[in-house]
N, C-alpha and C positions, 0 to 999 in steps of 0.2 A: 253379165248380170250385176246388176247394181245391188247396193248395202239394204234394200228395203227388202229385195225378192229373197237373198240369202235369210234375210230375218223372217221372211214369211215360212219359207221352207224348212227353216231349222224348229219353227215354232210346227210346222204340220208332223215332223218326225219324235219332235219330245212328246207328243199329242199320240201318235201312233205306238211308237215306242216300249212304252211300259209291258205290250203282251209279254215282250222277248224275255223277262224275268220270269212269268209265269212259263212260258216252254221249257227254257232252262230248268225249271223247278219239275215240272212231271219227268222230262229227261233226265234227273238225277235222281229219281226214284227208284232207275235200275239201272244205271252208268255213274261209276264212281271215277275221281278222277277223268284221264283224256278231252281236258278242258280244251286244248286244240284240237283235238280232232271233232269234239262237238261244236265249236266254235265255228270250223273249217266248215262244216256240213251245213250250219245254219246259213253260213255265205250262199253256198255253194244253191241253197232252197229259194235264197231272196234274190239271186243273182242271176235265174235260170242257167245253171252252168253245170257239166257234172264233174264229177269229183273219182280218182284214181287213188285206191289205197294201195299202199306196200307195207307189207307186214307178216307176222308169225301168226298161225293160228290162236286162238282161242283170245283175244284181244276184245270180244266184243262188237266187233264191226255187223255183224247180223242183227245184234241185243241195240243195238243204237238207231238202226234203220228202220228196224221193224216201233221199236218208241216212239221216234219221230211220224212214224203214220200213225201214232194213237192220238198222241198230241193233238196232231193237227186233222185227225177225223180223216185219213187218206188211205186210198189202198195201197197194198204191203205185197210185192212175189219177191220171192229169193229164186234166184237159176245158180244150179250147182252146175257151172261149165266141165264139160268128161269130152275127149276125144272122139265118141262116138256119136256125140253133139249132133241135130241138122237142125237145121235153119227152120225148118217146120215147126222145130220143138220148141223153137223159140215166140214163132211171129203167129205163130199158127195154121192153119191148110183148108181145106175143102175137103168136107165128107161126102161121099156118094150114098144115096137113098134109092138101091133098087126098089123100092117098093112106086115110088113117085119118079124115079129115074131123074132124079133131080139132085145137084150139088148143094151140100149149104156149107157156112163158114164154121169152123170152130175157132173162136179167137187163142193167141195163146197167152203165155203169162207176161208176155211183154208190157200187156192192155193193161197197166196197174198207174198209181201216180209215183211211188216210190218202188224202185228195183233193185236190188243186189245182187251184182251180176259174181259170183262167188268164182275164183281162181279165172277169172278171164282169158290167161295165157295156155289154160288146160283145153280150151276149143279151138277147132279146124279153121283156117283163112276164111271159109263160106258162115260160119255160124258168126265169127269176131264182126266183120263187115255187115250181117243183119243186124246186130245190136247197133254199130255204129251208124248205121244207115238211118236207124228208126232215134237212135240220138241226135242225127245234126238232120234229119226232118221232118221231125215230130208226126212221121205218117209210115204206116205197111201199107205193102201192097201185097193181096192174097189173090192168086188168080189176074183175075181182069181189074180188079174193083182197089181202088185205095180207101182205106181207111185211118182217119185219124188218131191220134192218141191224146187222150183227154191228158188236160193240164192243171195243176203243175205236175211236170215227169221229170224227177231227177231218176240218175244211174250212178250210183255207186260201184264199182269194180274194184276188183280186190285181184292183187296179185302177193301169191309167195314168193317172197327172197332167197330161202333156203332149200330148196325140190324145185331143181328144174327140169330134172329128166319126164321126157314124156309129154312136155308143154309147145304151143307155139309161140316164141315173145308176140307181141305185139309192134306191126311196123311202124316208125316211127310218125308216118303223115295221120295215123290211125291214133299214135296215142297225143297227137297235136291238137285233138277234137274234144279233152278232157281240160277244161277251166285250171284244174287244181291237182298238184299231185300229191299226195300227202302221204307222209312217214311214222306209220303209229307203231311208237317202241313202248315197253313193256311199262308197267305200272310202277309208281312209288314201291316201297316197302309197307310204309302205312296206310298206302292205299290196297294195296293187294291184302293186309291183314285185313280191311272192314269190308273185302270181296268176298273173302273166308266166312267173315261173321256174317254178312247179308244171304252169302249163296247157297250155305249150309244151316240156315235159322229158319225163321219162320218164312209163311210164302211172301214172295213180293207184295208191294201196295200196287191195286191193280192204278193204269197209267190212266188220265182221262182227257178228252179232248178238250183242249183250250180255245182253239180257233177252229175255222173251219179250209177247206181248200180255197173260197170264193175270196176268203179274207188273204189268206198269201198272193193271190193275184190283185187286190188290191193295192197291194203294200208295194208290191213291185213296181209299181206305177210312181209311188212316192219317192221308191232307193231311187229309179230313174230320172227322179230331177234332183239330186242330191249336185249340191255344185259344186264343180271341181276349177280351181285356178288353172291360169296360164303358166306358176312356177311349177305344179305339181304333174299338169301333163308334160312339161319340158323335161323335168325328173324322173318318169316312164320313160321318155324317149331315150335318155340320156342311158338308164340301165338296160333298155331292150337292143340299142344300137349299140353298145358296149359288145355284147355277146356276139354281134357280127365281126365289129371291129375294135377289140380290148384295148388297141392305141389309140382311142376316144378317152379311153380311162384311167393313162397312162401306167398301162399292161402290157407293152411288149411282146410282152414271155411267153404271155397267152396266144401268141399269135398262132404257134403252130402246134398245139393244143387242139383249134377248134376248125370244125371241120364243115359245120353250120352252124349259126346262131340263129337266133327267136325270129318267130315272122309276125307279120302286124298282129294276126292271132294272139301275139301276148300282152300286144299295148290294150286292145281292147279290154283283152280281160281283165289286166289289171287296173282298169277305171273303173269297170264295172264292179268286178267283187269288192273294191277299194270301196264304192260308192253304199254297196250292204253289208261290210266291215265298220264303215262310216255311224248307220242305221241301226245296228248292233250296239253299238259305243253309245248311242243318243246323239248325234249329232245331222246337222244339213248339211254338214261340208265335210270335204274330205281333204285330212292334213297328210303331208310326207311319211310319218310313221304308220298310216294306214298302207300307204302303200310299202315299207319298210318291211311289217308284217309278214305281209304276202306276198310279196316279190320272189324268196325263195321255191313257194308251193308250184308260183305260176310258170316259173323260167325255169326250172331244176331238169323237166323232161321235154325239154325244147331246143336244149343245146347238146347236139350232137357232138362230139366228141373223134378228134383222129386217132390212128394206130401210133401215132406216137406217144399220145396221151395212155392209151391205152399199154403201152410199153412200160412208161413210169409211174402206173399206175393212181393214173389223177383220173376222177368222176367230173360227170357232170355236175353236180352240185357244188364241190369242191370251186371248180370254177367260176359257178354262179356266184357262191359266198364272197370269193373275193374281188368277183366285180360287186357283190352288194357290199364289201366294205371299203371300198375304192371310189365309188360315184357320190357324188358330192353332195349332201341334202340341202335343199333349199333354207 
């Protein structure tokens, strides 16, 4: 792309741009602080991609998701995942009408644009695989008949770190299907004090919508030609082939550490989100610190990890950081 289209594109994003301060702004009308992780979410909206949370309760991750469909005028289901979970309860079934001897559908809660899929690892292998199923193709099938699922559909998931008894983790090619994994730890101190004064004061300002759904499919369209150089996809390469082979990144050490590394699944994503991290910031191009950013979110649950790692207790993430501070920015 030549110097002219970049200036075209950058001029269509400053031009588009400006809503995201307004979002921002009805979202901090009931989310204090967790500037990344609303940050991460708004990627995660413009980049059709979803989003993996890990965290402690009460952090707000419902209070964010459910904002964000006011925002932007969207519908909002929360699924409490329990053991007892089916697959029915998610996607939906067929009612039988003895009176007409006739089947009809009852859709389930999946049929929404915005989902939060609450403790994910609390439901059975049949129920994890309908969510996923209906994430990576945007369609149920109830019966005979498929049905689609209106867009935009992001899937938030949320897993606890500290209660595992009673859960199913999540397999690893299953949680490869999530863009983004993200780590939401506790609040400031000052932040948590104006949580106090908000939560326990007067009622919230109700939230109102700024955009509409038609508008973020729009916008999509724009992150999609955000232009990304030939240094900066060589710099994806360079950190996602790292994670295969750390003596790319003269890592050594890591060698027997890792047990798989990222699959093209991570170059992609990180162009893409890179590209409405980009969009976000105001700009048509995407620089190395965009991808800097996010590099940990997208590779952290991608690199599998050996028993020996697991012996001396090194994470995946661990890993990732020091291939993200090893690879060389352009």
């Amino acid at each position: 792309m030549d110097l002219a289209g970049v200036r075209q594109i950058n001029e269509m994003v400053e031009k588009e741009a400006p809503f995201v301060h307004d979002l921002v702004a009805e979202i901090r009308k009931t989310i204090i602080g967790q500037d990344r992780l609303i940050e991460r979410a708004l990627v995660g909206l413009l980049a059709d991609g979803h989003i993996l949370l890990e965290g402690v309760p009460g952090l707000a991750k419902t209070l964010l998701i459910k904002t964000i469909g006011q925002a932007i005028d969207a519908n909002f289901s929360r699924l409490q995942f329990t053991p007892d979970l089916l697959p029915g309860d998610l996607i939906g079934t067929q009612i039988y009408n003895p009176r007409t001897s006739e089947f009809s559908v009852h859709k389930g809660p999946i049929f929404a644009n915005l989902i939060l899929a609450d403790e994910v690892n609390r439901a059975p292998a049949k129920v994890q695989s309908a969510l996923l199923e209906a994430m990576q193709e945007r369609q149920v099938t109830i019966g005979d008949t498929t049905y689609p699922i209106e867009t935009p559909f992001l899937v938030l998931a949320t897993q606890n770190p500290i209660e595992q008894e009673g859960t199913y983790p999540l397999p690893e090619a299953q949680v490869d299907r999530f863009m983004l994994k993200v780590v939401v730890d506790y609040p400031e101190r000052s932040e948590e004090r104006e949580i106090i004064e908000r939560m326990t004061g007067a009622p919230l300002t109700e939230v109102r919508a700024v955009i509409d759904r038609q508008h973020i499919l729009d916008v999509r369209k724009i992150v999609s030609q955000i232009y990304v150089d030939d240094k900066v996809k060589d710099y994806v390469l360079d950190l996602v082939v790292a994670t295969r082979d750390p003596t790319t990144a003269g890592l050594q050490d890591l060698g027997n550490l890792i047990a798989f590394g990222a699959s093209p699944r991570a170059s992609i994503f990180l162009i893409t989100a890179a590209r409405a991290h980009a969009f976000l910031k105001g700009r048509g191009y995407v620089t190395p610190d965009d991808i800097k950013q996010l590099a940990p979110d997208i590779l952290r649950h991608r690199v599998i990890t050996t028993y020996e790692a697991e012996a001396q207790e090194v994470t995946s993430a661990e890993i990732v950081q020091r291939i993200h501070d090893h690879v060389e920015v352009p």
